[in-house]
NUFILUM-541918 format. One record per residue (C-alpha): chain; x, y, z; residue in three letters; residue number from 1. Coordinates in nm, 2 decimals. Layout:
residues N
chain;X;Y;Z;resn;resi
A;X;Y;Z;ALA;NUM $
...
This chain:
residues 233
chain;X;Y;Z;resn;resi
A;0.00;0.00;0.00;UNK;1 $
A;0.18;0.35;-0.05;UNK;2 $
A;0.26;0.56;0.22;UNK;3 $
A;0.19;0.95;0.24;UNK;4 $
A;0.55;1.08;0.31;UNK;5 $
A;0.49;1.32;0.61;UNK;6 $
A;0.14;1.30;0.71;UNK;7 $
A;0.20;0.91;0.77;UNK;8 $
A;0.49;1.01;0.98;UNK;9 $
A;0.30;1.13;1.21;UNK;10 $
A;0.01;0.86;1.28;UNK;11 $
A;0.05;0.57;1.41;UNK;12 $
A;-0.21;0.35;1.14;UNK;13 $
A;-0.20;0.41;0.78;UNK;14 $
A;-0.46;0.71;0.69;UNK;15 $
A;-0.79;0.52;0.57;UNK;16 $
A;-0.93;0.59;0.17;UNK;17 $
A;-1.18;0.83;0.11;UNK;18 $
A;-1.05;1.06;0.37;UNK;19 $
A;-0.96;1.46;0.32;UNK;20 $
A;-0.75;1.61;0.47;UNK;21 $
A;-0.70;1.99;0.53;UNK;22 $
A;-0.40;2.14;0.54;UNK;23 $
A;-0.35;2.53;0.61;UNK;24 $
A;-0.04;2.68;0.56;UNK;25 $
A;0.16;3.01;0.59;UNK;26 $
A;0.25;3.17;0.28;UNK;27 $
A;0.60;3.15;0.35;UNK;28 $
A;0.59;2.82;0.44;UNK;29 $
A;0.75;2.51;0.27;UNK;30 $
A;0.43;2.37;0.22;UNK;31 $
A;0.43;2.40;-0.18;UNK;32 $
A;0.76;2.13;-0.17;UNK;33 $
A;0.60;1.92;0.11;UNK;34 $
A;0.34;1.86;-0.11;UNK;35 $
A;0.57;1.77;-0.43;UNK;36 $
A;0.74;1.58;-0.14;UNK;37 $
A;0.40;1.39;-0.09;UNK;38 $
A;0.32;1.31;-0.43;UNK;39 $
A;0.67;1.17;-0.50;UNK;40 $
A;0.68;0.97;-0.23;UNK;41 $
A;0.28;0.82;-0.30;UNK;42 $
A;0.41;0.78;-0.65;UNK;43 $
A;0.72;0.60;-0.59;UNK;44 $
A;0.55;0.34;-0.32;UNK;45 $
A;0.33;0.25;-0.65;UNK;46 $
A;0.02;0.48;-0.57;UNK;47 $
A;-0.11;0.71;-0.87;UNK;48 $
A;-0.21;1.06;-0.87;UNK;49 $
A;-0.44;1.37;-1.01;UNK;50 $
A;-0.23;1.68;-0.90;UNK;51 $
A;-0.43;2.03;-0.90;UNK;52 $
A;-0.20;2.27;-1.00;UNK;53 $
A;-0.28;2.66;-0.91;UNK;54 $
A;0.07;2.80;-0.79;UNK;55 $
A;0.32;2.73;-1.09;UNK;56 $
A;0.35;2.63;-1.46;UNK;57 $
A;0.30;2.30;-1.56;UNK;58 $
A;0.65;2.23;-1.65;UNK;59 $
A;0.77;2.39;-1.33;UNK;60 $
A;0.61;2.11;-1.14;UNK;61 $
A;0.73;1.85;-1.39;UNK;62 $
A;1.10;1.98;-1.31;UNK;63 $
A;1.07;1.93;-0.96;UNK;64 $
A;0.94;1.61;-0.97;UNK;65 $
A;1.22;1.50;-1.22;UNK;66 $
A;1.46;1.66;-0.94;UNK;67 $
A;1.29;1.42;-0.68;UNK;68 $
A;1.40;1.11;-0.88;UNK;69 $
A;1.11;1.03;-1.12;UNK;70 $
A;0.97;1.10;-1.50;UNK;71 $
A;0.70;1.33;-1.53;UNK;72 $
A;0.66;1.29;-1.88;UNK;73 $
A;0.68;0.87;-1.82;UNK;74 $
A;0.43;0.88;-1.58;UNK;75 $
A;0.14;1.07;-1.73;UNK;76 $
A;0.22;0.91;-2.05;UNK;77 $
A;0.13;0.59;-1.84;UNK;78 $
A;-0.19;0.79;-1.65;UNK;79 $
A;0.01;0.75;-1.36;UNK;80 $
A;-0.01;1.10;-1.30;UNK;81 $
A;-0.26;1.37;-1.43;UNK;82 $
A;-0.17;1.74;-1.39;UNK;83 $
A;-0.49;1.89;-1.38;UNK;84 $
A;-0.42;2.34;-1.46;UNK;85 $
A;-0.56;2.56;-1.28;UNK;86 $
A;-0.25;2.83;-1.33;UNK;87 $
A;-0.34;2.90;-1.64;UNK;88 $
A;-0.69;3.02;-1.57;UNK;89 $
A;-0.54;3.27;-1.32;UNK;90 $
A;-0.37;3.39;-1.57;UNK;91 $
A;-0.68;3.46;-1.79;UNK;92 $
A;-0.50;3.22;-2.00;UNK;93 $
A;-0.64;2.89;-2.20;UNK;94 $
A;-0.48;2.58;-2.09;UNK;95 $
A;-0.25;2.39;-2.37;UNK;96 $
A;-0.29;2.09;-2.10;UNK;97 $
A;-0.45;1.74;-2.14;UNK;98 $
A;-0.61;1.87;-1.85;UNK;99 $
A;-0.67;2.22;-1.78;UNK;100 $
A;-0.99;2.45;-1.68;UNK;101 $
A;-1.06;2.76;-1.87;UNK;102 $
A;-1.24;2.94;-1.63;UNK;103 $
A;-1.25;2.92;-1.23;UNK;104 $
A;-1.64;3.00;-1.17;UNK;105 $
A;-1.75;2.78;-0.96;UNK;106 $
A;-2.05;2.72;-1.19;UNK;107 $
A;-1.82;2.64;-1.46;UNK;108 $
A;-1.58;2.42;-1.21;UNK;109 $
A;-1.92;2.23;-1.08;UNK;110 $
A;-1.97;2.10;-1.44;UNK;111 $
A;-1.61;1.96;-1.45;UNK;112 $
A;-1.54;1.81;-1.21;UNK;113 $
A;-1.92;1.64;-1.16;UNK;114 $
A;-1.86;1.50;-1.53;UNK;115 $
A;-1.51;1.36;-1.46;UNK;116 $
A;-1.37;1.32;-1.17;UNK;117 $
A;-1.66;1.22;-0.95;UNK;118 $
A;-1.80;0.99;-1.20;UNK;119 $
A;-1.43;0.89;-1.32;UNK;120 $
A;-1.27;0.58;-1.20;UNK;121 $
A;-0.95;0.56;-1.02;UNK;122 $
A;-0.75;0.29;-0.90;UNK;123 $
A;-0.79;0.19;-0.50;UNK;124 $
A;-0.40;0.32;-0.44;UNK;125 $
A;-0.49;0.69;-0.66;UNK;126 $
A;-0.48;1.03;-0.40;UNK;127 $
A;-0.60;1.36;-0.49;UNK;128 $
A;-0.38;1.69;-0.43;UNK;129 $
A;-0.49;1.99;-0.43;UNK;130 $
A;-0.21;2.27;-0.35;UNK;131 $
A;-0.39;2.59;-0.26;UNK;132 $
A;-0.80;2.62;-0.26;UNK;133 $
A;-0.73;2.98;-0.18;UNK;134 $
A;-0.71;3.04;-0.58;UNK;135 $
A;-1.06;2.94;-0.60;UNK;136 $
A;-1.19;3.27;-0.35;UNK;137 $
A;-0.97;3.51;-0.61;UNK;138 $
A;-1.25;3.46;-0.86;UNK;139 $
A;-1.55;3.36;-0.63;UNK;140 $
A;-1.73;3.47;-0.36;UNK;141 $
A;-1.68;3.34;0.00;UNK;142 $
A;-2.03;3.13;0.05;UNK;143 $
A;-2.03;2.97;-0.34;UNK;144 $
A;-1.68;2.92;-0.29;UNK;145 $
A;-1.72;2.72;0.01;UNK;146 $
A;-2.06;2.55;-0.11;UNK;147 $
A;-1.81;2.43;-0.44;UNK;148 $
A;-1.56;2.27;-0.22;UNK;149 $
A;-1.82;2.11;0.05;UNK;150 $
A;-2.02;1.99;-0.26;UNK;151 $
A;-1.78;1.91;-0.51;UNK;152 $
A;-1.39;1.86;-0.41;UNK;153 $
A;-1.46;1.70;-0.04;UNK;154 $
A;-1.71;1.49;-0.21;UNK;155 $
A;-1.48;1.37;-0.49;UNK;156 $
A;-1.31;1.16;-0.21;UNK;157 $
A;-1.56;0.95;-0.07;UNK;158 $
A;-1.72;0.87;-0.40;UNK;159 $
A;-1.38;0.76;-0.53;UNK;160 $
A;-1.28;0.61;-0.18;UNK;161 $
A;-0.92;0.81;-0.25;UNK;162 $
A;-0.75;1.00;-0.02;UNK;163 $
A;-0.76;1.39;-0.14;UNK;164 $
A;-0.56;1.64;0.01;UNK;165 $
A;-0.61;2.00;-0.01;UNK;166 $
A;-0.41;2.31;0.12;UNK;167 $
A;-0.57;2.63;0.21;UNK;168 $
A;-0.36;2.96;0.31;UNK;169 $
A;-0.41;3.10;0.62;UNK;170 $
A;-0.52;3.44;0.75;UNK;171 $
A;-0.70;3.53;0.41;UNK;172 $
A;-1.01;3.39;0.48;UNK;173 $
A;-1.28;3.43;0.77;UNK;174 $
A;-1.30;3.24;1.06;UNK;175 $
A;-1.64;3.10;0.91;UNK;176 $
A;-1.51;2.97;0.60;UNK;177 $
A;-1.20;2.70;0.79;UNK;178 $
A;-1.43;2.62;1.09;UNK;179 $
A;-1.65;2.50;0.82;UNK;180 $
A;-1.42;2.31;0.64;UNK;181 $
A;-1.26;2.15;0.93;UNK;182 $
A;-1.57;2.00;1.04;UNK;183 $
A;-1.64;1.86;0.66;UNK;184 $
A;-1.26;1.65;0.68;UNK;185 $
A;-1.13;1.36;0.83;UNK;186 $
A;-0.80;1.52;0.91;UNK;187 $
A;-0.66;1.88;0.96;UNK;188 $
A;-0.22;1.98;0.97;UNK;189 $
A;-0.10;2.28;1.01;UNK;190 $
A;0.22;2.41;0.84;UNK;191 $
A;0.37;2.73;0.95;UNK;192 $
A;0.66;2.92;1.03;UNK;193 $
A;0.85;3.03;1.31;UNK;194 $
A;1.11;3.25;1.44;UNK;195 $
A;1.40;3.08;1.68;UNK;196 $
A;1.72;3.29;1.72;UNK;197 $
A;1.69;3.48;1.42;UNK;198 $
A;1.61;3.21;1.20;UNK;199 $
A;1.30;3.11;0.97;UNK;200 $
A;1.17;2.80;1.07;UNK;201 $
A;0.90;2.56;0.93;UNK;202 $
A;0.70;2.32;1.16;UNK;203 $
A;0.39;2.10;1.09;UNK;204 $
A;0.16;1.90;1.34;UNK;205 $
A;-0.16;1.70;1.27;UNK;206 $
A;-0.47;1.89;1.48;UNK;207 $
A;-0.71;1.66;1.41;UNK;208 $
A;-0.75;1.28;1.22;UNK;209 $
A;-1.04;1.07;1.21;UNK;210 $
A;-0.97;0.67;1.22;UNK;211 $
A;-0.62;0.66;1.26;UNK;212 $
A;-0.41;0.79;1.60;UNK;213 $
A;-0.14;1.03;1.59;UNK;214 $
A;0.09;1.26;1.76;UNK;215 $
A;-0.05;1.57;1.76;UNK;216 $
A;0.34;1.77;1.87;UNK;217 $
A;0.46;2.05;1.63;UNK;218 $
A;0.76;1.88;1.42;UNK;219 $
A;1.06;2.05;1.25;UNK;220 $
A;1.09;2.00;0.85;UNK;221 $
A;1.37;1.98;0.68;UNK;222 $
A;1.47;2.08;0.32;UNK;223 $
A;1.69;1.89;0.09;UNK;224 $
A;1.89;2.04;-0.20;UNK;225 $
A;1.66;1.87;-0.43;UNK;226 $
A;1.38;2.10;-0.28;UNK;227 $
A;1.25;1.72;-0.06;UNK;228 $
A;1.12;1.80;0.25;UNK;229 $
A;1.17;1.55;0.58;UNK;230 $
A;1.11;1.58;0.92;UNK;231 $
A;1.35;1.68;1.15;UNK;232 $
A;1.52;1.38;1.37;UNK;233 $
């Protein structure tokens, strides 16, 4: 069964399919490599993935994963791996993706991912990655916002019995909008940064997760020259 580098650090049983977990971050936290560092690792342990891209080019992301050891290219070719664009929309751009979304209405977004991904099949070993929900509130208001993502994306999980993981940034939303997604999930993290002795430094620690025990202590991480991020020992 493949292993979710990080987040399986930290619990004592394997994290059940079907289950979301929340993550919120810090902007200038590490959290946009720890969750390359996820999907490499769920990759390499056999697992397959649909990764929701929002913060980077395409071929940014397929650099990074070539720099954690594995073939991009190889593995979508394969369906290993689907890079799913959101950047592009940002940009008010078209997507020259397999898989890309034009627009990032959430009326528009509903149709999408109703059609394919919660009627899609997956394999049982495929997760879900979302990097950064906060995209979605650039282009939609707060409450259809958060009606998309309790409707659709959380959803998508269950009815696929994958495990989907989505990060949200911190201190852009109101309180309203995480309370009500952390009692939609199975899980919660938190990944934020610190200050010791004049130095920047990011720690993570599970807050809450459904059907599986774990240590809920704030945890150092690491960064490795090839951008892989670890826990500290």
């Amino acid at each position: 069964m493949p292993r979710l580098p990080l987040i399986e650090n930290l619990t004592r049983l394997p994290v059940p399919f079907g289950s979301n977990i929340l993550v919120e971050f810090d902007p200038a936290s590490q959290w946009f490599n720890a969750c390359l560092t996820i999907l490499a690792g769920w990759l390499k342990s056999s697992g397959t993935a649909t990764y929701f891209l929002s913060a980077r080019p395409p071929d940014n992301l397929r650099i990074q994963i070539d720099r954690l050891g594995l073939d991009a290219k190889d593995l979508e070719s394969k369906d290993k791996l689907q890079i799913w664009d959101f950047y592009s929309a940002t940009l008010g751009q078209k997507s020259k993706e397999k898989y890309g979304f034009d627009s990032l209405k959430v009326a528009d977004l509903s149709i999408v991912i109703s059609r394919g991904v919660m009627h899609g099949s997956v394999s049982p070993n495929h997760i879900f990655l979302r990097e950064n929900f906060s995209t979605l509130f650039r282009f939609n208001d707060e409450k259809s916002s958060l009606e998309y993502l309790l409707t659709r994306a959380l959803p998508a999980a269950t009815l696929t019995k994958s495990t989907s993981i989505h990060g949200i940034t911190t201190g852009v939303h109101s309180d309203w909008v995480y309370k009500q997604l952390e009692a939609a999930v199975e899980g919660v993290l938190d990944l934020k940064v610190e200050e010791v002795e004049g130095e920047a430094r990011n720690i993570i620690r599970i807050r809450k997760m459904l059907n599986a025990p774990f240590d809920s202590r704030w945890h150092t991480l690491k960064v490795g020259d090839n951008f892989e991020v670890s826990l500290e020992k």
